[in-house]
C-alpha positions, -999 to 999 in steps of 0.1 A, spaced: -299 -491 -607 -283 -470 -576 -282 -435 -578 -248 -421 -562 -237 -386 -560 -204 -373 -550 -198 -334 -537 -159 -332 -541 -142 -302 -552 -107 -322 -559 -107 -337 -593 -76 -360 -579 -99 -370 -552 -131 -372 -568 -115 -394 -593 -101 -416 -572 -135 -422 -555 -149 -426 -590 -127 -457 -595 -132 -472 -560 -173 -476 -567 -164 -485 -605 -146 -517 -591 -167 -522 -555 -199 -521 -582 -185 -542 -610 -172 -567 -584 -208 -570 -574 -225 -569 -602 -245 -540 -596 -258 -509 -616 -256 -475 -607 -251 -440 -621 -227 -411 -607 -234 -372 -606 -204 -352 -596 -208 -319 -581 -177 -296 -570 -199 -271 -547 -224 -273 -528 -259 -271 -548 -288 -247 -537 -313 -266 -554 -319 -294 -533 -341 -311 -551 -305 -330 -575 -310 -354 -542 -346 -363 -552 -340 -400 -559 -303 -406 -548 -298 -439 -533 -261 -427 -514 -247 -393 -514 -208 -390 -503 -203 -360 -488 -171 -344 -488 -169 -320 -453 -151 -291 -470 -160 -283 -505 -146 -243 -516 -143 -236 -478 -180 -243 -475 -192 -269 -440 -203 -304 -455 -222 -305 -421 -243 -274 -423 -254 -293 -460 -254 -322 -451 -283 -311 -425 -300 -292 -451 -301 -322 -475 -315 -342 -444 -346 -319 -438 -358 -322 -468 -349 -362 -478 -350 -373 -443 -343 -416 -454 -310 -400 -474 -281 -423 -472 -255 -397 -465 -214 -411 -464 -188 -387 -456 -155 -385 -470 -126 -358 -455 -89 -357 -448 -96 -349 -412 -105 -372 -387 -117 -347 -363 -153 -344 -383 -159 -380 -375 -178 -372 -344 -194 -341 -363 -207 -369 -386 -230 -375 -364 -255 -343 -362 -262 -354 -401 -267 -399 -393 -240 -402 -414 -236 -440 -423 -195 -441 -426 -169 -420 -425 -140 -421 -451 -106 -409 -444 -91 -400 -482 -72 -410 -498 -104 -437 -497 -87 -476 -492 -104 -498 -516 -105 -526 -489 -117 -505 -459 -143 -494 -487 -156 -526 -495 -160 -538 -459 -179 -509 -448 -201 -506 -481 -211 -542 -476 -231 -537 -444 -247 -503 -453 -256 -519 -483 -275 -549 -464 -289 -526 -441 -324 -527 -433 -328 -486 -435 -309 -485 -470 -333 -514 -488 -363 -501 -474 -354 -469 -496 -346 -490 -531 -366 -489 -560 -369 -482 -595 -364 -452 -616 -367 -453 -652 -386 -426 -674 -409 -452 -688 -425 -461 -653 -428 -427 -632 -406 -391 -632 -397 -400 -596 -383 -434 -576 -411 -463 -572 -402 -479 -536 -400 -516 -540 -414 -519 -506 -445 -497 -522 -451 -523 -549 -478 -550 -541 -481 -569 -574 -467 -564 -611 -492 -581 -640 -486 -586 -674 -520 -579 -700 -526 -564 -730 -485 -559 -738 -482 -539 -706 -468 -543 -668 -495 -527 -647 -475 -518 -612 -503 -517 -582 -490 -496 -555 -499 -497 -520 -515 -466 -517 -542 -477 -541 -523 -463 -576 -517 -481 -607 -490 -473 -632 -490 -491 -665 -453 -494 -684 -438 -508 -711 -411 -520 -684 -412 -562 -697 -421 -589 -668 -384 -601 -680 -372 -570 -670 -390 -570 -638 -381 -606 -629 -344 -594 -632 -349 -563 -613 -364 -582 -585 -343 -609 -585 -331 -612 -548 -357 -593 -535 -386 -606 -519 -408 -607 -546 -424 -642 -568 -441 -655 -592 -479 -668 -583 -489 -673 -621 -471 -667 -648 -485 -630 -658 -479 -622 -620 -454 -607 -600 -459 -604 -562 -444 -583 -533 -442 -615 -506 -445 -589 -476 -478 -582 -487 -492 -615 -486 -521 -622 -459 -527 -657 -470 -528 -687 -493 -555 -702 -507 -562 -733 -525 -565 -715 -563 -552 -677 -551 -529 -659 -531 -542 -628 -508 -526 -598 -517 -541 -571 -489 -572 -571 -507 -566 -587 -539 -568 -619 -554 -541 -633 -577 -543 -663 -594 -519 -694 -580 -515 -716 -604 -500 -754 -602 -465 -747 -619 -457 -719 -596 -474 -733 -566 -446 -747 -551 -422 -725 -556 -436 -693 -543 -448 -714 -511 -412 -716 -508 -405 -682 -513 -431 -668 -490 -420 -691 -462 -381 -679 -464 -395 -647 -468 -416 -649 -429 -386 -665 -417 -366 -636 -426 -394 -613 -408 -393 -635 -375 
C-alpha cells in the first residue's frame, strides 16, 4: 500500500488533488493511504515511510523549497512532486529533485501521464515495500527481502542484512503483495526475491548463501521467472 502525503493549505485545492489520486489509483488498482497537512510540519519524521509527498510551494506564506530541502536531508530516496499556481518555481523545483511539477488546478490527464512513468521508475520501486504493524514499526524494502517461508503458522521474512522477522502476514497475502514484482515461488512454503538468486541447482535454488528447496511443481515456473527477471537486468 502507497503512502502519499499532501502539504496544501487550500481545502478547494487539496480536495481537488484528493479526487485526482482517488480515480488515477482506483483506475489502477492500487492501494494507498493519504495524510493531509495544511502547514508545514517541524517534525520531520510524518515523512518516515512516505512513498510520494506533493509539495505545495507556498503553504501560509511559508517556501515549499526551503522544506522541501529539509525533508530531503533527512529522507534523501523521498519522492518529492510539486504542485503551485506559478510556473516560475518549475526551475526552483530542481534544488529539491523534484519528480514533476503540477500547475493547479491539477488536469486529471496530464496527471495520469506523468504519474505513470514516475511510478515505473527505477528510483521510485527501488524505495517500495511493506508497512503493516504486524511485520515491523517502519517500511520493509522489497528489494531488502531475500526469501519469505511459511512454518509453524508463521511467514519468517529473511532480510539481507542477516535479520529475520516472523509475522502473521499469510503466504496468500504475500503472494498478492508481490504479485508483479520480481519475486516466485521455489516450493510451495517458499517465497523468493529473484534478484538474489546466484544459481540453480538440480533439487535447490541459491539464495546468497542459502539453500531453498526447488521442488518439481514449481520448477518450471520459477525458471521462467528468474530468466525474465535477468533479462530485465541486462
Amino acid at each position: 500500500m502507497l503512502q502519499i502525503i499532501l502539504f496544501e493549505d487550500h481545502p478547494q485545492d487539496r480536495s481537488r488533488l484528493e479526487t485526482v489520486l482517488a480515480h488515477y489509483f482506483t483506475a489502477r488498482h492500487l492501494s494507498y493511504t493519504v495524510r493531509a497537512f495544511s502547514e508545514f510540519c517541524d517534525d520531520l519524521s510524518v515523512a518516515q515511510n512516505a512513498d510520494l509527498v506533493f509539495l505545495d510551494m507556498e503553504v501560509n506564506a511559508q517556501n515549499g523549497i526551503a522544506f522541501g530541502k529539509r525533508l530531503l536531508a533527512r529522507y534523501p530516496d523521498l519522492t518529492i512532486i510539486i504542485t503551485s499556481n506559478h510556473p516560475q518555481y518549475l526551475i526552483d523545483g530542481y534544488k529539491i529533485n523534484a519528480r514533476r511539477y503540477f500547475l493547479k488546478p491539477v488536469d486529471p490527464e496530464i496527471f495520469a501521464f506523468e504519474m505513470d512513468d514516475v511510478l515505473a521508475s527505477p528510483a521510485f520501486s527501488r524505495e517500495q515495500g511493506v508497512l503493516d504493524a504486524r511485520l515491523a514499526p517502519y517500511k520493509i524494502r522489497f528489494d531488502d527481502i531475500l526469501f519469505i517461508e511459511y512454518k509453524d503458522r508463521k511467514t519468517h521474512v529473511a532480510l539481507s542484512n542477516g535479520e529475520t522477522l516472523s509475522t502473521t502476514i499469510a503466504l496468500k497475502e504475500w503472494l498478492g503483495m508481490l504479485d508483479g514484482r520480481s519475486f516466485a515461488q521455489p516450493y510451495k512454503c517458499f517465497l523468493v526475491n529473484l534478484r538474489f538468486v546466484r544459481a540453480i541447482e538440480s533439487r535447490d535454488v541459491l539464495v546468497n548463501d542459502e539453500r531453498i528447496p526447488l521442488s518439481k511443481h514449481f520448477k518450471a515456473s520459477f525458471q521462467a521467472a528468474l530468466d525474465h527477471e535477468r533479462r530485465k537486468q541486462r
